[in-house]
LOMI-858784 format. One line per 4 residues: number of its first residue (from 0); their letters; for each residue x, y, z of C-alpha. Coordinates in nm, 2 decimals. Layout:
REM LOMI-858784
NUM> A> X Y Z | ... .
***
This chain:
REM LOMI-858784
0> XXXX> 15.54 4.65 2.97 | 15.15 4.62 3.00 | 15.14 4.98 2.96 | 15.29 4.93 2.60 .
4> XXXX> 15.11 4.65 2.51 | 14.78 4.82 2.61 | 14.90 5.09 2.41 | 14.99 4.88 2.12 .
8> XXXX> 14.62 4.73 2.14 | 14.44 5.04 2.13 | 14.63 5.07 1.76 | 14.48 4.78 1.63 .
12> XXXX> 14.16 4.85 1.43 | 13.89 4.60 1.53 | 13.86 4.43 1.16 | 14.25 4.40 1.19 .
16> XXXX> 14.15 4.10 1.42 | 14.07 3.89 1.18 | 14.26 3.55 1.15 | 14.39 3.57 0.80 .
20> XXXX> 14.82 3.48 0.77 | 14.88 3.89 0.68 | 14.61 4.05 0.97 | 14.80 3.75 1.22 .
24> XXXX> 15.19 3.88 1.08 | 15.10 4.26 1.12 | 14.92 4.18 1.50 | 15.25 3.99 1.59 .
28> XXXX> 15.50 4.19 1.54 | 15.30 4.50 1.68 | 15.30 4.32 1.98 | 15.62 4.20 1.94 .
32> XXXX> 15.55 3.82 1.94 | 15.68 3.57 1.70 | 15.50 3.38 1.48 | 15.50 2.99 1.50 .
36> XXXX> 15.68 2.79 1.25 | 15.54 2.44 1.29 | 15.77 2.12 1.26 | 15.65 1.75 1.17 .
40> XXXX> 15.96 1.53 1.20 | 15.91 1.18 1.29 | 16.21 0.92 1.29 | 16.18 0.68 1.02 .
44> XXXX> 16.01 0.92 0.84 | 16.22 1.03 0.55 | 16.06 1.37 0.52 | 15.93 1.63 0.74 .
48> XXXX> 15.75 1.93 0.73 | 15.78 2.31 0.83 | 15.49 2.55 0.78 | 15.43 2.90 0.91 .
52> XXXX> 15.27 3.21 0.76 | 15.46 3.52 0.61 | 15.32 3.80 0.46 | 15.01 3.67 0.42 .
56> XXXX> 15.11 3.33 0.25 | 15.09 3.01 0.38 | 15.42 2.83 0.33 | 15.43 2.46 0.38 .
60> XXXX> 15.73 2.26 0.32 | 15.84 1.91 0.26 | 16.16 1.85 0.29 | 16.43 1.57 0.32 .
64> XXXX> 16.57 1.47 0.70 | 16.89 1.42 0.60 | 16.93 1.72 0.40 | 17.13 1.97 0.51 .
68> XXXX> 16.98 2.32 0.63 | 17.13 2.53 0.42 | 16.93 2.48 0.12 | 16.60 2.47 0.31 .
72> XXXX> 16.69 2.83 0.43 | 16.80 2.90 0.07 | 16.46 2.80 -0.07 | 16.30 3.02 0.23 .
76> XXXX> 16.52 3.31 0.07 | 16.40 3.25 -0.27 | 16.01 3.20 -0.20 | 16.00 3.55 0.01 .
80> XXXX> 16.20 3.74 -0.25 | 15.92 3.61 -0.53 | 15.70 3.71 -0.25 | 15.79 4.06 -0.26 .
84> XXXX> 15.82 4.09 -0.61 | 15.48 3.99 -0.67 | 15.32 4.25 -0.43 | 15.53 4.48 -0.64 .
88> XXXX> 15.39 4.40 -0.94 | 15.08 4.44 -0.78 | 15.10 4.79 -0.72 | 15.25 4.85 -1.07 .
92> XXXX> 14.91 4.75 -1.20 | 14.73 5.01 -1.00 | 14.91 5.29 -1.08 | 15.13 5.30 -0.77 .
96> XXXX> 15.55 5.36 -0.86 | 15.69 5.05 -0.80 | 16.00 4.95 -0.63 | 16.34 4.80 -0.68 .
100> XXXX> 16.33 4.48 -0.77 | 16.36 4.29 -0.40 | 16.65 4.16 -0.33 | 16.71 3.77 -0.12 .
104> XXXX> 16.57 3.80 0.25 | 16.84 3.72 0.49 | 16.71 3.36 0.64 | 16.88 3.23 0.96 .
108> XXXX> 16.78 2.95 1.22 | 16.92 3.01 1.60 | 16.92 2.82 1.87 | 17.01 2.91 2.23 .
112> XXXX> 17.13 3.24 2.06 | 17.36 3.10 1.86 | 17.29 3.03 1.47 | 17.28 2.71 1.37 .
116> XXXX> 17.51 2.60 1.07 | 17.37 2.51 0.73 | 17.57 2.22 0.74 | 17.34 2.06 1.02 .
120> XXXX> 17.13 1.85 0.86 | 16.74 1.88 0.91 | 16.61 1.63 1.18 | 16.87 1.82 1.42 .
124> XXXX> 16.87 2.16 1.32 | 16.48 2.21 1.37 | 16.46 2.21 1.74 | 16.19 2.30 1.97 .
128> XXXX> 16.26 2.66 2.09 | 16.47 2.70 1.75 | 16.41 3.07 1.59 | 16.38 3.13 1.22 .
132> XXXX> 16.44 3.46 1.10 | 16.30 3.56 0.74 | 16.43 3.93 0.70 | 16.33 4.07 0.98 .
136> XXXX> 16.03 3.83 1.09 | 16.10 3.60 1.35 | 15.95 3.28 1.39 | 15.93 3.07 1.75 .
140> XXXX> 16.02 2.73 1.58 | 15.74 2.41 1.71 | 15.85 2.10 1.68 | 15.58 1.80 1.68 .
144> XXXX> 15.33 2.01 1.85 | 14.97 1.90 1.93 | 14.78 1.89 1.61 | 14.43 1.85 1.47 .
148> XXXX> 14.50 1.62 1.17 | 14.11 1.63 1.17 | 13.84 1.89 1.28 | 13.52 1.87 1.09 .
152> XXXX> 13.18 2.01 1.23 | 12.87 1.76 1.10 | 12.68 1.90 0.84 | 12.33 1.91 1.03 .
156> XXXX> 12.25 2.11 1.31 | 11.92 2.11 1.51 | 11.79 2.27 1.81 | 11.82 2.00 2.12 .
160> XXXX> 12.04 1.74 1.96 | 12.42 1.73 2.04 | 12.63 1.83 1.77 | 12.98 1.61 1.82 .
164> XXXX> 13.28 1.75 1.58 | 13.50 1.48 1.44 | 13.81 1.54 1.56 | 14.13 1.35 1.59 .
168> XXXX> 14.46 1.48 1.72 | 14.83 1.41 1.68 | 15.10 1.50 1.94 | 14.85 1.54 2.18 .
172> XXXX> 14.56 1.42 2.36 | 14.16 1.48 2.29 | 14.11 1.51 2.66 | 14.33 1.82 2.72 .
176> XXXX> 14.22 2.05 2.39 | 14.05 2.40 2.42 | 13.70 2.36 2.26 | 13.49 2.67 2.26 .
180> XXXX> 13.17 2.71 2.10 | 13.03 3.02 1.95 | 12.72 3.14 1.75 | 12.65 3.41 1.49 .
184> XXXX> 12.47 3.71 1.69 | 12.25 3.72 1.40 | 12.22 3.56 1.09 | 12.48 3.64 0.87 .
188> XXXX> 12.53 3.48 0.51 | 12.83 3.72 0.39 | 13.13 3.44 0.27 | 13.36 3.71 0.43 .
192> XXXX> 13.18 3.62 0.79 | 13.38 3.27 0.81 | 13.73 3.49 0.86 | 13.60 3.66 1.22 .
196> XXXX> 13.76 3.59 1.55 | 13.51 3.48 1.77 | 13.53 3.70 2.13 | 13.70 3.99 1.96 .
200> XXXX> 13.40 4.08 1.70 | 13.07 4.14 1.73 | 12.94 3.89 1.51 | 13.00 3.58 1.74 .
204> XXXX> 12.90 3.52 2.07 | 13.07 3.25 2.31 | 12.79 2.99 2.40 | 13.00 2.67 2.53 .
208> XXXX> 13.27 2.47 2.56 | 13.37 2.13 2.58 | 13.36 1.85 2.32 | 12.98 1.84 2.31 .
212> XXXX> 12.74 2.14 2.22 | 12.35 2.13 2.23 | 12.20 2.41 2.05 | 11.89 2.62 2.19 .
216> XXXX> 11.63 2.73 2.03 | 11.76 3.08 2.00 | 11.99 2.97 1.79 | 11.80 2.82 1.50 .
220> XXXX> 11.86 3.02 1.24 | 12.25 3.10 1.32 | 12.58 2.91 1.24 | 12.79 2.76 1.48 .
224> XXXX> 13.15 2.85 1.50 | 13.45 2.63 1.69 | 13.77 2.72 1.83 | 13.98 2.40 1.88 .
228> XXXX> 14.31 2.44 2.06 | 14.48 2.09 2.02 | 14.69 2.02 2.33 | 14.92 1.77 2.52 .
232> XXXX> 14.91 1.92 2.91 | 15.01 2.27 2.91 | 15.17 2.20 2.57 | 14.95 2.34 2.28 .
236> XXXX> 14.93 2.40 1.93 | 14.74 2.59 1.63 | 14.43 2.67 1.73 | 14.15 2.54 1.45 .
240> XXXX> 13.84 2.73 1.37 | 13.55 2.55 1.21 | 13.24 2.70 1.06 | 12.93 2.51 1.05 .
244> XXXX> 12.80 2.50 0.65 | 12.44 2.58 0.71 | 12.27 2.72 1.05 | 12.06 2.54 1.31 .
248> XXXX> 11.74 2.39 1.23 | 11.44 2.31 1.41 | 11.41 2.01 1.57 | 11.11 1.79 1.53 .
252> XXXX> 10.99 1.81 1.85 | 10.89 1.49 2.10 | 11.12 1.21 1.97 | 11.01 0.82 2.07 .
256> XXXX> 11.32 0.81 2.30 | 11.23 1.16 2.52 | 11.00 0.90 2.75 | 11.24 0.63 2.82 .
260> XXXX> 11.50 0.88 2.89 | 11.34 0.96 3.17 | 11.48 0.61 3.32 | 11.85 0.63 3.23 .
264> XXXX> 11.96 1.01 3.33 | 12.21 0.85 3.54 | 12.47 0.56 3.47 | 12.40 0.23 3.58 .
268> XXXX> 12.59 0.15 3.93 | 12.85 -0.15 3.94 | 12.81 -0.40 3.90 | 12.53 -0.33 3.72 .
272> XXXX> 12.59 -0.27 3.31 | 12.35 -0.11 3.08 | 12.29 -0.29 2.75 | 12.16 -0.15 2.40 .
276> XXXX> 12.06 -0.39 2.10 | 11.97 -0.17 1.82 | 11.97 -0.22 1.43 | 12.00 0.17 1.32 .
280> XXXX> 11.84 0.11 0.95 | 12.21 0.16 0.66 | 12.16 0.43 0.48 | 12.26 0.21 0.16 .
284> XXXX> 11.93 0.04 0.25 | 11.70 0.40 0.36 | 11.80 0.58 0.01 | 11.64 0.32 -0.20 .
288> XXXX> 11.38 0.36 -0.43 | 11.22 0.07 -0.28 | 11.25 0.23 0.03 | 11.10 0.56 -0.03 .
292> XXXX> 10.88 0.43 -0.20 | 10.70 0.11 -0.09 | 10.87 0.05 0.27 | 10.86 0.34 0.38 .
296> XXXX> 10.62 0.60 0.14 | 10.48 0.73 0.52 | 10.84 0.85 0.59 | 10.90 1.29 0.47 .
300> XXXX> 11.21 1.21 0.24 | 11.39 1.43 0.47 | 11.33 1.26 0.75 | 11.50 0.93 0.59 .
304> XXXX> 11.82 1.14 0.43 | 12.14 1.02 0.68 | 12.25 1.36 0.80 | 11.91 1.40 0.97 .
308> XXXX> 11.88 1.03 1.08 | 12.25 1.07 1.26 | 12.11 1.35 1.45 | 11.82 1.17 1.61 .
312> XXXX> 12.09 0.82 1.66 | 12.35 1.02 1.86 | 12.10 1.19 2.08 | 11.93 0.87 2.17 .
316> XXXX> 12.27 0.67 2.22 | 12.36 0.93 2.42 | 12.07 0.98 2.68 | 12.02 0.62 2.77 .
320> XXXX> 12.38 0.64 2.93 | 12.45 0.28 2.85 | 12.81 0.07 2.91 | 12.77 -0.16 2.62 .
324> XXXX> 12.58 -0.07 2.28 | 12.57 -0.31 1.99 | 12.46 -0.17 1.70 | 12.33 -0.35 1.32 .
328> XXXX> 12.30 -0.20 1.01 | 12.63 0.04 1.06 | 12.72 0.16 0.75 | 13.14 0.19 0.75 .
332> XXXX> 13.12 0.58 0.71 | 12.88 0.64 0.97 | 13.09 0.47 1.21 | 13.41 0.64 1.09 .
336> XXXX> 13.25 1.00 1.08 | 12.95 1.03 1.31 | 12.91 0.74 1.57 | 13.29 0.75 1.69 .
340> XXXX> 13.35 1.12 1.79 | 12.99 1.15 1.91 | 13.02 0.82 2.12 | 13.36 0.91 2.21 .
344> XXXX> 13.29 1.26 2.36 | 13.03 1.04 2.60 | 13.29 0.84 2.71 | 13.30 0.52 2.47 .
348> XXXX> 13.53 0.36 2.28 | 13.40 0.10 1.99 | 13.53 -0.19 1.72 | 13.37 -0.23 1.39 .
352> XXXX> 13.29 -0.56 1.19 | 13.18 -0.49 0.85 | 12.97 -0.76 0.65 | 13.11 -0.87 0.38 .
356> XXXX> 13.00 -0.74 0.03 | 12.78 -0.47 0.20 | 12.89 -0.14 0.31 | 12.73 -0.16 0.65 .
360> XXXX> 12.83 -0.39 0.93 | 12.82 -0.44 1.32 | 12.95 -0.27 1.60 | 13.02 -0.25 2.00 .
364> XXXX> 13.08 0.01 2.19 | 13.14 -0.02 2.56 | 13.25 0.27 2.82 | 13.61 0.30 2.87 .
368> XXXX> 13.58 0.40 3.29 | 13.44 0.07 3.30 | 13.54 -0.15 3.04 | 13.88 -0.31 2.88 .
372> XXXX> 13.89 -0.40 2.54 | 14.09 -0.80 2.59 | 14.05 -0.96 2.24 | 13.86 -0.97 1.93 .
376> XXXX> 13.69 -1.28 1.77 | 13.47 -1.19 1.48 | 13.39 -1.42 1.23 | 13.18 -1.45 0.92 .
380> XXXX> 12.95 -1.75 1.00 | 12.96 -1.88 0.65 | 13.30 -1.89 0.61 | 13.34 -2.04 0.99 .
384> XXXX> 13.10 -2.33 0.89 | 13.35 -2.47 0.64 | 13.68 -2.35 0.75 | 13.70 -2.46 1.14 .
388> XXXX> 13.65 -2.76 1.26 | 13.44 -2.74 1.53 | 13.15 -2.68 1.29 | 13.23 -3.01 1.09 .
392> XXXX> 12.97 -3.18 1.25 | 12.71 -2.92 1.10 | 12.87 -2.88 0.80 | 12.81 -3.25 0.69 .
396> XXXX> 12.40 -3.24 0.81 | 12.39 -2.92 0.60 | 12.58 -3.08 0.32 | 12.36 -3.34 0.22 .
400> XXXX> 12.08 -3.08 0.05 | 12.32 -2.88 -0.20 | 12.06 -2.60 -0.28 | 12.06 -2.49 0.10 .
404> XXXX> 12.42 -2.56 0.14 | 12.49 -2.31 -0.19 | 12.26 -1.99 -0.05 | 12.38 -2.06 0.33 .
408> XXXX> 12.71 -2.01 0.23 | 12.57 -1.70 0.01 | 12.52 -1.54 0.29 | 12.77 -1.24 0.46 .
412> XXXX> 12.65 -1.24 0.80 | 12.88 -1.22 1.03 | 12.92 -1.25 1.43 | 13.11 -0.99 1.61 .
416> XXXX> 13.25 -1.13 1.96 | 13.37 -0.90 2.21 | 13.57 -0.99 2.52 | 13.59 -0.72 2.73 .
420> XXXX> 13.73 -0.70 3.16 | 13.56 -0.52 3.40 | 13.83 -0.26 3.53 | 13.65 -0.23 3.87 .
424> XXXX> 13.73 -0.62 3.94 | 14.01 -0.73 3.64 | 13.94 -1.10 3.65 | 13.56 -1.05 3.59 .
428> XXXX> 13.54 -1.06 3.22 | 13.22 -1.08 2.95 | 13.17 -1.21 2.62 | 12.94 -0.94 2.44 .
432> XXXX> 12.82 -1.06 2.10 | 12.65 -0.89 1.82 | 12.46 -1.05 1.53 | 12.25 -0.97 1.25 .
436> XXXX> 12.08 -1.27 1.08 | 11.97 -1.37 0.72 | 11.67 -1.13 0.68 | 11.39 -1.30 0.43 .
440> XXXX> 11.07 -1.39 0.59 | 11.11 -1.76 0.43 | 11.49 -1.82 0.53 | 11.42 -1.93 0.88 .
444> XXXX> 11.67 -2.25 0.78 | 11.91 -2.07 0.68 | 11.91 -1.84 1.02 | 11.86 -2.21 1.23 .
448> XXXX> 12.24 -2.29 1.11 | 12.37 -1.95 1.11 | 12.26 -1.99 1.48 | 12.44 -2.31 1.51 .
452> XXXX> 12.70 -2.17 1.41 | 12.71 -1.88 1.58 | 12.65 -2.05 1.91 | 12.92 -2.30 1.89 .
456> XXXX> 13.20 -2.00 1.79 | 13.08 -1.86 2.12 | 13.12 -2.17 2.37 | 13.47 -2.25 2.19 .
460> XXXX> 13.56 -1.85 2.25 | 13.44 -1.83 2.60 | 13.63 -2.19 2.70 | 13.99 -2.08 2.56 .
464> XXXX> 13.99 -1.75 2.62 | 13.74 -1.61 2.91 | 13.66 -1.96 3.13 | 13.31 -1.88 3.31 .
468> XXXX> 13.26 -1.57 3.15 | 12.87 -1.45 3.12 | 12.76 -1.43 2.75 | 12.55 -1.08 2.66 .
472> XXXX> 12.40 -1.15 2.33 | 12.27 -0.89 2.13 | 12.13 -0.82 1.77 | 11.87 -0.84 1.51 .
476> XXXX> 11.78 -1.23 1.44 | 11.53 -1.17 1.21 | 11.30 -1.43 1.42 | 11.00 -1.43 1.63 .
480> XXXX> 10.94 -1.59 1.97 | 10.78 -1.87 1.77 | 11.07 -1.97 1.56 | 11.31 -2.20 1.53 .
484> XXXX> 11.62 -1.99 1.62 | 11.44 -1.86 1.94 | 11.37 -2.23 2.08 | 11.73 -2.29 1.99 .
488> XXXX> 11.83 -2.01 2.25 | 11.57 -2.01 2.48 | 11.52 -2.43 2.48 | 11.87 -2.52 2.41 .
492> XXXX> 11.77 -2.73 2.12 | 11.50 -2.72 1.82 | 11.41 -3.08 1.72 | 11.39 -3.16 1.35 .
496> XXXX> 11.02 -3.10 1.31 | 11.05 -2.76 1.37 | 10.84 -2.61 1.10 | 11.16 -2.34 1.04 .
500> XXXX> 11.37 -2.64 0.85 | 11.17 -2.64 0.54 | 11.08 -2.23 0.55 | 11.21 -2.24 0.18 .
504> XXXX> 10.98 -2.49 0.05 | 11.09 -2.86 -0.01 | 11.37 -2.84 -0.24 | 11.55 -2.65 0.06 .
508> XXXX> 11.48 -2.83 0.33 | 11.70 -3.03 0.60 | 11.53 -3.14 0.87 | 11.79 -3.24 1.19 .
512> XXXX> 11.77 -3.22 1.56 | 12.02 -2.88 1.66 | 12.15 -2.86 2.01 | 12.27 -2.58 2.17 .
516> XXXX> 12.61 -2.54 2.29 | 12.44 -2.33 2.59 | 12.18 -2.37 2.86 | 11.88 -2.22 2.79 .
520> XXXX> 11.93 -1.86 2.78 | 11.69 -1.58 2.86 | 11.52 -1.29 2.68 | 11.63 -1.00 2.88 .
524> XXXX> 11.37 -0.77 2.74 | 11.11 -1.04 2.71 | 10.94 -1.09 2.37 | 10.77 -0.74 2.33 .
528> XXXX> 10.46 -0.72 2.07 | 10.70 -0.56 1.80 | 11.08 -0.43 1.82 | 11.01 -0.39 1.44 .
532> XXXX> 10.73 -0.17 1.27 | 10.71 -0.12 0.92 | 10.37 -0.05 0.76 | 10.32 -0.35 0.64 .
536> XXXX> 10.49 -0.55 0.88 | 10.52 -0.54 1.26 | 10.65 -0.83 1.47 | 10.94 -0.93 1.73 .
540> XXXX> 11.27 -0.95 1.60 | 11.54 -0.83 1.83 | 11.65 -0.95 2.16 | 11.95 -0.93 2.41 .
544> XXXX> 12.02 -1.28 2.51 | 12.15 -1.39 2.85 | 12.28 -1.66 3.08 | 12.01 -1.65 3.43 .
548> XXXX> 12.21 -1.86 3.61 | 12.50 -1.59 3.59 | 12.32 -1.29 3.54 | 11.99 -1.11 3.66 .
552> XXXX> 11.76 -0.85 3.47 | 11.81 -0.52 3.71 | 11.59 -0.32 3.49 | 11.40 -0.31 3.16 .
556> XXXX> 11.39 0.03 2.99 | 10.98 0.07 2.85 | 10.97 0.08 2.48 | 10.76 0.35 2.35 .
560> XXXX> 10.43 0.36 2.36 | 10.17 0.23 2.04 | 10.06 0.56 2.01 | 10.44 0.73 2.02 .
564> XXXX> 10.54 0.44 1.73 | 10.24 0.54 1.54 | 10.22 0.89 1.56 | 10.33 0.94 1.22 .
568> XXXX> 10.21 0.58 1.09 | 10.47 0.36 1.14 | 10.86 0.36 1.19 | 11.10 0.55 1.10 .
572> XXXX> 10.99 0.84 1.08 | 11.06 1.21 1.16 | 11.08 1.16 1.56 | 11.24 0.81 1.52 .
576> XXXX> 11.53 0.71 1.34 | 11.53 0.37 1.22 | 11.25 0.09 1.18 | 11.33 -0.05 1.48 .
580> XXXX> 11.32 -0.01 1.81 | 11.61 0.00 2.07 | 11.63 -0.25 2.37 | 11.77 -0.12 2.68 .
584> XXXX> 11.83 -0.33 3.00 | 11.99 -0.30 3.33 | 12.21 -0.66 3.36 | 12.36 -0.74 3.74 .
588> XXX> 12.62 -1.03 3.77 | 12.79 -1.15 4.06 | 13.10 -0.95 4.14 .
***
C-alpha cells in the first residue's frame, strides 16, 4: 500500500498542492481518501449545517433538524448537476465541444455500510462516521468537530514582539490545536502567494509553533503564514491557514520595559503574587486632535496609532510574568481583539468593566495555575452613592451643595472588584480592585467622595463575601501623595480642612471630615517622582494600595530610568506605549 501511495505522490505536480476546494478534490481521490463533510448540529438548535467542497465549490448548507433527509440529498443532486452544467458552458465559450447536458448525480448517505433512509430525519441521519456519496465522490461525514469559529492574525508585525492570533474554538479546546508558524522565503507580493501550502512549497518556511510567535530580524520584510489545526484530544478538525496582511517591521529598538525585565524572567514563587497597575492610554483618547497635537506633538503619529501601541502593551505585559494585572484606559475592542488572546496564550484569564458612556473601561487579569475567578462586584461609584444604602451617610454631606452633588454624579467612573481564591490553599482568598478616578487637575472633591465611596463598597464586599481577605488596590487616582484621596488611604481619614474639598473653587465646595473604612493602607511602590509624564505635566498618580498588617512588599520592580522616559521627550512615545508608567510589585501574604 505505501508503494502505491508513493507512487500516487510522485503524480502530483508540485503547484497541484495548493489548498484550493478543486486542487484538495483531485489530491483526495488520487490518494483515495474522502473528503470531509462537516456537520454543526446542536440540540435546541432548529437548524444545522453541512459543508464540504466538491469540484472546486464550497457548499454550505442550512438546513432544518427535523426535516427529513431526502430532500437535503435532493438539493445536493440538484446543486452538483448545475455544477456540471456550468463547467460545460464554460468550455462552450472557449471553443471546446460541449457535452450532454449532465444529468442528477446519484446522492446517498451510509452508515455502517448500510444507506440510510430519506425518511430519517436530519439530527439522526448525519452521524459521525456517516459517508455521503455525490456521484462518485465520497465524503467522511464530521459531526460537531473542533472548529475555529475565529482565527485572525493582528495586523502589525514587528521584529522582537510576540505576535498572538485571536483565536477562539468550538468543539474543542485551545490547549490541544496544531499551531504552526511559517514565513515567506522571500518577499513575495503576488495575491496568488496566499493559496500555498506551507512545508510542501518553496515559498514558506516552518519557523515555530505554538500559540505565541516572536519574529527575528530575518524576517522583517516577509509575511507570516499560520496553520491552525482546531482540536479536542486526538479529535481534530479543518485545518485554518491565516496570512498576515502586511510583512514584519522593524522594531524600534530599546523599549522602557527591556531594563526592568531583567527582574521578572521568572514567575513569582507562592505565596508570593506579582501585581501590575497600569493605565495603557484609550485609543479614543491617543487619536485626538488634541492629542496629536498639543499633549502629545513630541509623539511620531505612528508611534501613537493603536496597532503599533498594542504591540509594545503585549510585549511588556508579557515579560514582567505577573499573576494579577489591572489595567485603565481599556478600550472594549482592545480587550476583545488584542489583550485576551495575547494574555491568554501566557496563561491569563481576565473580566472587563467598561465605564459608562466611554468606550474604554477597566480590567483584571490574574493567572489561571494560580488563581480562581469566585465573584464579581463592580460598581459605578456614582450610581452606588445614591442607590445602596451603605453610602447614605455620604450621600446626605454631599447633598447639601447641589452644584458638586450634580457633576459627582456626572461622573462614569467605575470600581471593578475582583474576588479571586488561591488554588494552591482554597480558603485563602483576595479582594483585587481596580479604579480610575475623576481626571481634572481641579476635581480633587469630586475624587475625595469617589474615594469614599469606593472604600466603603470594598469593606461591605470583603465582610459578606471574603471575611479577612487582603485588599490589592490598584489604578490611576489621578492624585498626588499630597492630596486628599492619598491621606484618605494612607491616614485612614482626611479632615475637612483638607485643601482638596474646595479644589473647584467656592461654589463647589463641601468641606467634611471622611473616614476611612480601612486602616491605613500602604503604597506598595512608594510615591515615585512621576508614574505620569506628559510634556507639560509630570507628577505621581498611580499606586497599588495594600493592607501591611496582612501583606508584605517582597519586591519593587525599578521604573525606568529619567533618561529612558526622556529619550524621546516625554511619554509615550515610540519605545513606550502609553503616558504612564507601569507599577510592578512582588506582594507576600501569610499562607
Amino acid at each position: 500500500m505505501l508503494n502505491h501511495l508513493t507512487a500516487a505522490l510522485t503524480l502530483l505536480p508540485r503547484r497541484l498542492l495548493v489548498s484550493s476546494p478543486r486542487t484538495l478534490t483531485r489530491a483526495c481521490r488520487l490518494l483515495g481518501r474522502m473528503e470531509p463533510a462537516v456537520v454543526r448540529c446542536l440540540p435546541g438548535d432548529p437548524k444545522l449545517t453541512i459543508s464540504f467542497s466538491l469540484e472546486g465549490s464550497h457548499k454550505h448548507m442550512l438546513r432544518d433538524q427535523d426535516e427529513p433527509l431526502g430532500k437535503v440529498l435532493t438539493r445536493i443532486s440538484n446543486n452538483a448537476a448545475k455544477g456540471q452544467g456550468k463547467a460545460k458552458k464554460s468550455k462552450k465559450h472557449r471553443g471546446q465541444q460541449p457535452c450532454e447536458a449532465p444529468e442528477p448525480a446519484a446522492v446517498k448517505l451510509y452508515y455502517d455500510g448500510d444507506e440510510v433512509p430519506g425518511t430519517v430525519l436530519n439530527s439522526e441521519a448525519w452521524r459521525d462516521g456517516a459517508v455521503l456519496q455525490v456521484g462518485d465522490v465520497k465524503f467522511s461525514v464530521h459531526r460537531n468537530v473542533p472548529t475555529f469559529t475565529t482565527a485572525e492574525l493582528p495586523v502589525s508585525l514587528l521584529a522582537g514582539f510576540p505576535v498572538c492570533p485571536k483565536l477562539e474554538v468550538e468543539f474543542g479546546s485551545l490547549q490541544d490545536c496544531e499551531l504552526i508558524w511559517y514565513k515567506e522565503t522571500a518577499p513575495n507580493t503576488r495575491p496568488e502567494a496566499a493559496e500555498e501550502v506551507p512545508g510542501q512549497d518553496p515559498g514558506w518556511t516552518q519557523v515555530g509553533c505554538g500559540r505565541v510567535h516572536v519574529p527575528s530580524n530575518q524576517d522583517i520584510g516577509c509575511r507570516l503564514k499560520l496553520c491552525c489545526t482546531p482540536k479536542d484530544g486526538s479529535r481534530s478538525g479543518l485545518t485554518k491557514e491565516l496570512v498576515s496582511v502586511g510583512a514584519v517591521e522593524a522594531g524600534p529598538g530599546v523599549c522602557t520595559f527591556d531594563n526592568r525585565h531583567a527582574y521578572t524572567i521568572k514567575e513569582a514563587e507562592w505565596p508570593v503574587a506579582r501585581v501590575v497597575s497600569y493605565n495603557i492610554l484609550a485609543d479614543v483618547y491617543a487619536q485626538t486632535e488634541l492629542s496629536k497635537t498639543v499633549l502629545y506633538p513630541y509623539c511620531a503619529p505612528y508611534a501613537l496609532q493603536l496597532d503599533y501601541r498594542q504591540n509594545l502593551i503585549k510585549k511588556e505585559l508579557a515579560g514582567y510574568n505577573a499573576d494579577i494585572i489591572c489595567l485603565q484606559e481599556v478600550d472594549k475592542g482592545v480587550f476583545v481583539d488584542s489583550l485576551t488572546p495575547a494574555l491568554d496564550a501566557f496563561g491569563l484569564d481576565g473580566v472587563f468593566k467598561v465605564k459608562e458612556k466611554q468606550h474604554e473601561g477597566l480590567t483584571t487579569f490574574y493567572r489561571r495555575s494560580k488563581f480562581r475567578l469566585l465573584s464579581r462586584h463592580d460598581i459605578v461609584l456614582s450610581e452606588a452613592l445614591t442607590s445602596d444604602p451603605i453610602h447614605s451617610e455620604l450621600l446626605e454631606r454631599v447633598s447639601a451643595n447641589s452644584a458638586l452633588k450634580d457633576k459627582i454624579l456626572q461622573r462614569s467612573t467605575a470600581l471593578q472588584v475582583t474576588i479571586l481564591e488561591d488554588l494552591n490553599k482554597p480558603d485563602r482568598k483576595v479582594c483585587v480592585a481596580n479604579t480610575h478616578l475623576y481626571w481634572h487637575p481641579k476635581g480633587g472633591n469630586v475624587r475625595l467622595v469617589q474615594m469614599g465611596v469606593a472604600l466603603q463598597h470594598l469593606s461591605h464586599v470583603i465582610s459578606e463575601v471574603a471575611p479577612g481577605a487582603p485588599l490589592i488596590f490598584c489604578g490611576d487616582f489621578n492624585s498626588s501623595p499630597s492630596s486628599g484621596v492619598f491621606q484618605l488611604v494612607s491616614e485612614a481619614a482626611v479632615p475637612q480642612q483638607h485643601a482638596d474639598w474646595s479644589s473647584s473653587g467656592p461654589e463647589e465646595s463641601c468641606s467634611m471630615e471622611l473616614p476611612s473604612t480601612f486602616p491605613p493602607l500602604l503604597s506598595a511602590c512608594s510615591q515615585p517622582a512621576y508614574t505620569n509624564y506628559v510634556g507639560g505635566f509630570h507628577g505621581c498618580l498611580d499606586y497599588i494600595f495594600i493592607q501591611p498588617d496582612i501583606m508584605q512588599v517582597e519586591q519593587v520592580i525599578p521604573l525606568p530610568s529619567h533618561q529612558e522616559v526622556t529619550t524621546y521627550e516625554a511619554l509615550p512615545s515610540v519605545a513606550h506605549p502609553s503616558d504612564h508608567i507601569a507599577l510592578v510589585c512582588d506582594l507576600r501574604w501569610s499562607p
